[in-house]
C-alpha positions, 0 to 999 in steps of 0.5 A: 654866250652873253647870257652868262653875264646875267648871272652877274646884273648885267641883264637889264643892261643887255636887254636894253642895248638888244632893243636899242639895235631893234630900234634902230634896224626898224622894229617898233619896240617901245617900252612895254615891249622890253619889259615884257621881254625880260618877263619872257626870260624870267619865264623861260629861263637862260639855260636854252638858247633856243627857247630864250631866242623864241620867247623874245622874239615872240614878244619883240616881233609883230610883223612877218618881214622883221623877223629875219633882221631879228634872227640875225640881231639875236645871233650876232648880240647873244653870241659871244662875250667879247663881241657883245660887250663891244656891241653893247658898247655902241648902244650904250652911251655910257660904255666904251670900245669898237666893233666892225659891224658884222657882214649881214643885211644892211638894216643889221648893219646899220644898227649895229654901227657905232653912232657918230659923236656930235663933234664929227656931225658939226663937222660933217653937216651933209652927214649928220641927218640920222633916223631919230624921232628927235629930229625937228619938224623943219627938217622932216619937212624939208625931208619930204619936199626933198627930191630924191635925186638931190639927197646925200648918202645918209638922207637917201638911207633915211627917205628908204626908210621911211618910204616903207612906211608911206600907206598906199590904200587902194579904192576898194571896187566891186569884186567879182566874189559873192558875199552873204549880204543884206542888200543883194540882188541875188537871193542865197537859196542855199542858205535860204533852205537851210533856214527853212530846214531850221525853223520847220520850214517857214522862211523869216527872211530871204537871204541875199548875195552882193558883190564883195568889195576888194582892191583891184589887181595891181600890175606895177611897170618899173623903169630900171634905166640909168635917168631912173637909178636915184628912184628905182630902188626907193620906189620898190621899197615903197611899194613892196611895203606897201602893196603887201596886203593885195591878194594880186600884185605882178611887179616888172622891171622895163629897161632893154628887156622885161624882167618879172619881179614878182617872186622877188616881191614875194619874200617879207624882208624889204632888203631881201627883196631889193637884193633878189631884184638886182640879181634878177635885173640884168639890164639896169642902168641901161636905156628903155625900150617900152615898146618891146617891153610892152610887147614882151608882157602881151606874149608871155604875161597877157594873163597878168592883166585880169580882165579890165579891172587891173590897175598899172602903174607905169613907172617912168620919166619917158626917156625911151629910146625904142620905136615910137609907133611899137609903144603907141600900138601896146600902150593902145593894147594895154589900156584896152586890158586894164582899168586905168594906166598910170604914169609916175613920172619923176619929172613932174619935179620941174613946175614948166615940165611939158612931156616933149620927147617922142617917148614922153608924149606918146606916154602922156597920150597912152595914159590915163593920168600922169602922176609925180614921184619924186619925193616923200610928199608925192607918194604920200598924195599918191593914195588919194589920187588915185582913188580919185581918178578910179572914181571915174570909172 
């Protein structure tokens, strides 16, 4: 284990190269960080692997989804001296040698793959975009405006990166939970007599109840036909990060059948997730039927829909291919149950786009509003308009 190497003055070093594979599978580690890192292994000592491996996460990790990547990361860094000193090699500019990365999940892989030397980026442009805070502002700018269907494989690895960083607020409504409150129009009796109880019967003031103020519950439709293949998977990405904080979030995939994707959406890891919703999915890459999809969650997943306060998101560019009148009937069903229904149309990438197809205008007739999700800009704006069009209602 490479632990033994510290005995030697390799500690620092070894810290240092373990954070740096941290940082670049997307855990915010920054300075502070490492040094309280190496306070943790003098406190606990390097003769227990498992205390060792506890302490630096408790200092290293703060959110629940990075904590497998971690695990991984320690298992394979503090593993062997051999392999670690060649994993180390590629965190270190000043150290020499190769390793193939490991078979783990891909931000592990990612970050333990040896970067590119600055002669093979000039020689490979279209290559050489990397996930680094050094990166200029013209290019993060013409990364966000980029759509998501022109970018190349390193670009695409790096907008997925960053679209799990995009905040997605929902408008906080009137819940249907009751809170104690100042300006309620329900009195609190039961608080009110345990007041009295206290100040030998008086009462000082009349407590009151009001309405909580919550997220609306989210019930999210994505297209997993092959016109959407380029966005599904950052859209799940996105939202999977950032809807995790909602206390009712229903997620499913729509192609030629329904697929429920909430129990996918429930694990912390953003890659574990992508990887439980391609096996779920049997269909992808297939046509679209909205209608008997649609149909399908009116059946068997009515409940999903709380009343009329759902918000849903219909993820799609309209290219259906089902009955027409179908998805006029449950588009019609489903607006009744909800609060509003969104269409995230990617085609809105195209300044003259008219929703002309069959599908298409009977979605723009269905729907609420029509929204664009075709770049990092667009999801950025998507916060904001949709707390402008819940205001409506």
């Amino acid at each position: 284990m490479l632990l033994g190497d510290a005995r030697q003055g390799k500690l620092l070093g070894n810290v240092s190269g373990f954070a740096r594979a941290l940082r670049r599978a997307g855990l915010p580690v920054d300075a502070a960080r490492i040094a309280l890192a190496v306070q943790a292994m003098q406190n606990v000592g390097l003769s227990r692997r498992d205390d060792l491996e506890a302490a630096l996460e408790a200092v290293l990790v703060g959110r629940e989804r990075d904590r497998g990547v971690f695990r991984e990361l320690f298992d394979v860094f503090f593993r062997d001296p051999a392999v670690a000193s060649k994993l180390l090699a590629q965190m270190l500019p000043s150290a020499e040698g190769r390793a193939d990365p490991p078979r783990q999940r891909p931000r592990v892989r990612e970050a333990l793959a040896a970067p590119r030397s600055a002669r093979d980026a000039r020689q490979q442009p279209e290559q050489a975009l990397e996930f680094d805070a050094c990166m200029s502002a013209s290019a993060k700018r013409q990364l966000r405006h980029a759509d998501f269907n022109a970018l190349g494989a390193a670009e695409y690895q790096l907008l997925e990166r960053l679209a799990r960083e995009v905040p997605l607020p929902l408008p906080q409504l009137p819940g249907r939970r009751l809170r104690a409150g100042l300006r309620g129009a329900r009195a609190d009796w039961p608080r009110l007599l345990r007041q009295a109880a206290r100040c030998g019967g008086e009462c000082v003031e009349l407590p009151r109840l009001q309405r909580r103020r919550e997220a609306p519950p989210l019930l999210v439709l994505v297209d997993v036909s092959g016109s959407m293949e380029r966005y599904t998977r950052l859209l799940l990405a996105f939202l999977h990060a950032a809807t995790r904080g909602l206390r009712r979030r229903d997620v499913f995939a729509v192609g030629t059948s329904l697929t429920d994707l909430t129990p996918a959406f429930g694990l912390p890891d953003g890659d574990d997730m992508l990887a439980a919703a391609a096996a779920a999915v049997s269909d992808f890459a297939g046509g679209t039927r909205l209608g008997e999809c649609l149909a399908t969650l009116r059946q068997r997943h009515a409940r999903r829909l709380v009343g009329r306060r759902s918000l849903v998101l219909l993820i799609s560019d309209g290219l259906d291919t089902g009955d027409v009148a179908q998805l006029q009937q449950e588009l019609a069903w489903l607006r009744r149950r909800s609060r509003r229904v969104l269409w995230l149309n990617p085609l809105l990438r195209y300044d003259a786009y008219q929703p002309s197809a069959r599908g298409a205008a009977a979605l723009h007739a269905g729907c609420d509003a029509m929204l664009a999700v075709h770049n990092l800009a667009s999801l950025e704006q998507l916060a904001a308009s949709l707390a402008a069009l819940m205001a409506g209602r």
